[in-house]
TORZAKOL-371819 format. One record per residue: z negated, y, x negated of N, C-alpha, C in turn; residue in one letter. Coordinates in steps of 0.02 Angstrom, whole numbers, plus 50000, padded with zeros to 5 digits. Layout:
residues N
ZYXZYXZYXA...
//
This chain:
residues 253
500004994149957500005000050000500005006249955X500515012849960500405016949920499935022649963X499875023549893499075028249902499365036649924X499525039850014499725045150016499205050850000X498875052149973498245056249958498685059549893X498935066249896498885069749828498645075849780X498355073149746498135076849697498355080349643X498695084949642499065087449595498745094449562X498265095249496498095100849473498575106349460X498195112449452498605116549424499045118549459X499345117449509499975120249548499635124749604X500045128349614500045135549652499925131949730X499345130849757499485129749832499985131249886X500425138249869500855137349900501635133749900X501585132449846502105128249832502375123949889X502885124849894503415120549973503045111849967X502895109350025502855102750038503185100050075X503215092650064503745089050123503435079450123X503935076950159503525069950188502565070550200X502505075650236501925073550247501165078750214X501505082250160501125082550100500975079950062X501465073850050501655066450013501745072249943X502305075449953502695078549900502695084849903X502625088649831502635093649837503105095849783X503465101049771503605105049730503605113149696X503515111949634503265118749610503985119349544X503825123649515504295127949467503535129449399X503885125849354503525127749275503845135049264X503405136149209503405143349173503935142749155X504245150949137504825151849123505565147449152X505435143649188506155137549216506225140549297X506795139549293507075142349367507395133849399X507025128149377507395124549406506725121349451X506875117049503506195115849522505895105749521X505255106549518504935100349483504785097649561X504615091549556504645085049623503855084249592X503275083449631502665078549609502275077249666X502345069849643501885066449713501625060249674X501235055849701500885051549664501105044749709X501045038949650501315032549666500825026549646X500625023649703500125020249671499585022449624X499295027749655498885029249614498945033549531X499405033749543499925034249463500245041349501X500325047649441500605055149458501265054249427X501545057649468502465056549454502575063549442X503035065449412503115071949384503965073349380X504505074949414505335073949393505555078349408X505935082049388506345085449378506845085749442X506995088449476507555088549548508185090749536X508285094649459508845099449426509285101649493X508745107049536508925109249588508745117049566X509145122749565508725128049582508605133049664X509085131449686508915132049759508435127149795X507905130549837507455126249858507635122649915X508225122349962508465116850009508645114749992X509025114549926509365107149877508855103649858X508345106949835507745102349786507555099949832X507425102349904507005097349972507435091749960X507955092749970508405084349980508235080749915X508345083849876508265080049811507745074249807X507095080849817506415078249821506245071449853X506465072549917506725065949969506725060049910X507355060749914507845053749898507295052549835X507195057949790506795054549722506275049749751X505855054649788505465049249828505385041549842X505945044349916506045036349933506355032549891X506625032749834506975028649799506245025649732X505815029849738505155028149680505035025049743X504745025449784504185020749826504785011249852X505195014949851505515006749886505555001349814X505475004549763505625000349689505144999249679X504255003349685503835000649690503534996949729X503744996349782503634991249854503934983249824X504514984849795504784978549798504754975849724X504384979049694504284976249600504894977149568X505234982849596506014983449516505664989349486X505954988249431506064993749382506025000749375X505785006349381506015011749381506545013449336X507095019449354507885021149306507685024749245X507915022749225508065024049156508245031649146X508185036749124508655041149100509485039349082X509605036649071510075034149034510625031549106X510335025049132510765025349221510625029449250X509985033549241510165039949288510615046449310X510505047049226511435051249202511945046449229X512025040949221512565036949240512795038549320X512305036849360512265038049425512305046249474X512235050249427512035054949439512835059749480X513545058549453513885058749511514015055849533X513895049349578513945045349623513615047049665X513005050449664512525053949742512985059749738X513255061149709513585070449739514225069549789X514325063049787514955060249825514745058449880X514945062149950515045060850015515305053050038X514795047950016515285042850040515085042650106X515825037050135515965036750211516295029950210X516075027350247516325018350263516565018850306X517135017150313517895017050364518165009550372X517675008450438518074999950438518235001050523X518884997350521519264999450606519104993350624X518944994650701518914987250730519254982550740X519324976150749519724972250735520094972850789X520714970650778521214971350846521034965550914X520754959750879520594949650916519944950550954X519624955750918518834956650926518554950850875X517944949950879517494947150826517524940050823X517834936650883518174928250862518664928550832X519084931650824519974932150757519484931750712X518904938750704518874938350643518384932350595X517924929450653517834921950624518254919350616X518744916350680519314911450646519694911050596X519924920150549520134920550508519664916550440X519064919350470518554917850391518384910750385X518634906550435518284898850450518814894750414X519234898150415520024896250371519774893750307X519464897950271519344897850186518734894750192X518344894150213517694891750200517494884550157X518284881250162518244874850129519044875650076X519184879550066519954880950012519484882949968X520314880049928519934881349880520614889149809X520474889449762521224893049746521774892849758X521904884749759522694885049753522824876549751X523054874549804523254867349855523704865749787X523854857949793524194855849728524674856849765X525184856849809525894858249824526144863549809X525804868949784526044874749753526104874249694X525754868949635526134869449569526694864249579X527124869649512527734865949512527744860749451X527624864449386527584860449317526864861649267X526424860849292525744859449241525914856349198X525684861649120525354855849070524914860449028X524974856148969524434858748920524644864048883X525174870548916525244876348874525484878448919X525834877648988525954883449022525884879849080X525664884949150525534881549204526124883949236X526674880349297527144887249330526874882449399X526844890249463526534887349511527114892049567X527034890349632527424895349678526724900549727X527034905449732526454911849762527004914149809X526694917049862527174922949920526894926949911X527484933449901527584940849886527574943449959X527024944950007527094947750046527334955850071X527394959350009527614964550012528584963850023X528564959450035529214957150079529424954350138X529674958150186529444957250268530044952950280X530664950450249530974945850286531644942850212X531874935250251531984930550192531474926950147X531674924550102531234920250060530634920750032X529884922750037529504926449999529184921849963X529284915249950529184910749904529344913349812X529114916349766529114914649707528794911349653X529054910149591528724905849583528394910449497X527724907949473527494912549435527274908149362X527224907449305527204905149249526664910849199X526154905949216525514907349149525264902549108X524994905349040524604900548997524234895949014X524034892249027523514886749036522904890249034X522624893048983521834897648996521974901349049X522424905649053522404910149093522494908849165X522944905449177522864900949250522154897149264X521724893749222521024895249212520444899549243X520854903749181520224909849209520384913449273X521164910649322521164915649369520724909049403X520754903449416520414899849428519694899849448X519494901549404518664900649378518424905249442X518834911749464518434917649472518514914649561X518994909449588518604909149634518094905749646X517534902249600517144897049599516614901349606X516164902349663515514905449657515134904249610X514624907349602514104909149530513694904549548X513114901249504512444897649527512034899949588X512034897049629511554899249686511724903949745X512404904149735512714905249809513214901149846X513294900049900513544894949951514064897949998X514484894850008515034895550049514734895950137X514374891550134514124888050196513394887650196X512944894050218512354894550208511764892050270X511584888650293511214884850354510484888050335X510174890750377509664893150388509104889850458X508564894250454508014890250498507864882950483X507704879950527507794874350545508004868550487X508784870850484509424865350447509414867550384X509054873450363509004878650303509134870350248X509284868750178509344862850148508654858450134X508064864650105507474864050086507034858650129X507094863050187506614860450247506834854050298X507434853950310507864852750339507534844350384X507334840350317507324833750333506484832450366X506034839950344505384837250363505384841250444X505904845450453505594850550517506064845050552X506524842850554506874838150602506454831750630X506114830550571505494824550609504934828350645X504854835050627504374836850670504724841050740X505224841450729505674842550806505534838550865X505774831750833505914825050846505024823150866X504584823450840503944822650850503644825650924X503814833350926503444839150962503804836351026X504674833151009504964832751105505084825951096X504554821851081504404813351092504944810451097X505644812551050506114809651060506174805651006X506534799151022506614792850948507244797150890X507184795350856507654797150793508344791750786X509034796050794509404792350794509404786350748X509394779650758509464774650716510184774250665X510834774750698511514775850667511764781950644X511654783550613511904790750563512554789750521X513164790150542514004787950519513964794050508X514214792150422514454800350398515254800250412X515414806550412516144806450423516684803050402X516554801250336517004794850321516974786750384X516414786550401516194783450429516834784150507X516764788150525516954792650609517784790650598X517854793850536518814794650532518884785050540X518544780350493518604772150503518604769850562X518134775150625518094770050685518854772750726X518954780350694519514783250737520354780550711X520294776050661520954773150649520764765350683X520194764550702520354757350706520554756550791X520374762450807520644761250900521434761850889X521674759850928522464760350962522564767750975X523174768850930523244777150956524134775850969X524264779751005524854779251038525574783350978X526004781250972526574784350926526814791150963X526994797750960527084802450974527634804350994X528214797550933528864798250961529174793350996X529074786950994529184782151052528574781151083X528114780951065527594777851118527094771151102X527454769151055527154762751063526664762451018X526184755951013525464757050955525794758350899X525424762450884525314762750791524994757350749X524834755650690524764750950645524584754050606X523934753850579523674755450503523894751450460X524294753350403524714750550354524294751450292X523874755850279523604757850233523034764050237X522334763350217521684767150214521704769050128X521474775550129521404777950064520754783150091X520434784750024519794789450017520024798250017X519754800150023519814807150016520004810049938X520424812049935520744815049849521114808449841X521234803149849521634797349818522324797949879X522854795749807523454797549830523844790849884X524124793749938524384787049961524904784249939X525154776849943525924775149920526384775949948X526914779149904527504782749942527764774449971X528134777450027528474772650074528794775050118X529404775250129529974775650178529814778250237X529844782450282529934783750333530404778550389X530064779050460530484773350500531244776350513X531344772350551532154773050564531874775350620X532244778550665532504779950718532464774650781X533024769350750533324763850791532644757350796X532054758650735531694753750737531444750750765X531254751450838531054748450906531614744450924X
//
């Protein structure tokens, strides 16, 4: 909890205050610029606002503020001199976030994002000739609204790499983040206590999806273009390649 009580010697009581009487500011000898002091945790803060008009230094004062108390709230760092200069025109800039609404409304714009959630860079049917010194792959040039926008593009092996790499998230972030409940952590002890609280039994058969796709080839599914059963000829795993084989005839019925 920070301590709003301040004590600041030496300063002219009338000196302008703000948040409260949280903050106050005064002007040192001889300087026409004006000083920010309020106390933090118990601890006297003393900064500079490099304001000389006093409705600039109010704002100033502000933000110095809230920006000391939320870093002490949350255990970061106080800035440096050094990023502070850094930063220092980036607050003078009016930013403004300009996002238009979607044309679908807010299901397009899931369905768009539900797309990628399991892609990955770049499907193997888009390279053409991989090897161990140059990769050549095909990309669309959309800045071309009609005819072919298929080209095809040729890089080093690292460098096709490193364009690589950058879509692979960093340690400890997820494509697919499950929270509450299903969160990964908790997941297996709050489901027995779900399962506990509404006296319901725990499924005995748990088929993982490999599992589901085995029972869904083994029923009879109907052919699309004559009609008649289909035939599983061949089961393969996920990533393993199937054996090429002929397409039917036509006349084959």
């Amino acid at each position: 909890m920070l301590n709003t009580v301040l004590i600041v010697p030496k300063l002219n009581p009338n000196t302008p205050t703000l948040m409260d009487g949280e903050v106050r500011l005064f002007k040192r000898k001889h300087s026409k610029v004006w000083q920010v002091a309020f106390t933090l945790d118990g601890r006297q803060v003393r900064v500079s606002s490099k304001k000389r008009i006093v409705k600039d230094a109010v704002t100033a004062a502000r933000e110095i503020y809230l920006d000391y108390r939320f870093r002490q709230k949350n255990g970061l760092p106080l800035i440096s001199k050094r990023f502070a200069t850094y930063l220092a025109p980036l607050r003078k800039i009016n930013w403004v976030v300009y996002a238009k609404q979607p044309f679908g409304g807010p299901e397009a714009v899931l369905a768009y994002l539900s797309r990628y959630t399991h892609r990955i860079a770049i499907s193997n049917h888009r390279l053409i000739s991989p090897d161990a010194d140059v990769v050549a792959f095909k990309w669309k040039d959309y800045r071309i609204k009609s005819g072919d926008r298929m080209k095809a593009m040729r890089l080093h092996t690292s460098e096709f790499i490193r364009r690589f790499l950058i879509h692979v998230l960093p340690s400890g972030f997820h494509r697919i983040r499950h929270t509450g409940f299903l969160a990964n952590g908790i997941r297996r002890n709050r489901i027995e206590m779900i399962r506990r609280l509404l006296d319901v039994d725990p499924v005995a058969d748990l088929k993982t999806d490999d599992d589901h796709c085995a029972d869904a080839n083994e029923k009879e599914q109907a052919c699309p273009k004559c009609g008649g059963v289909m035939i599983v000829v061949e089961t393969f795993k996920r990533g393993q390649t199937p054996k090429p084989r002929a397409p039917p005839w036509e006349d084959a019925a």
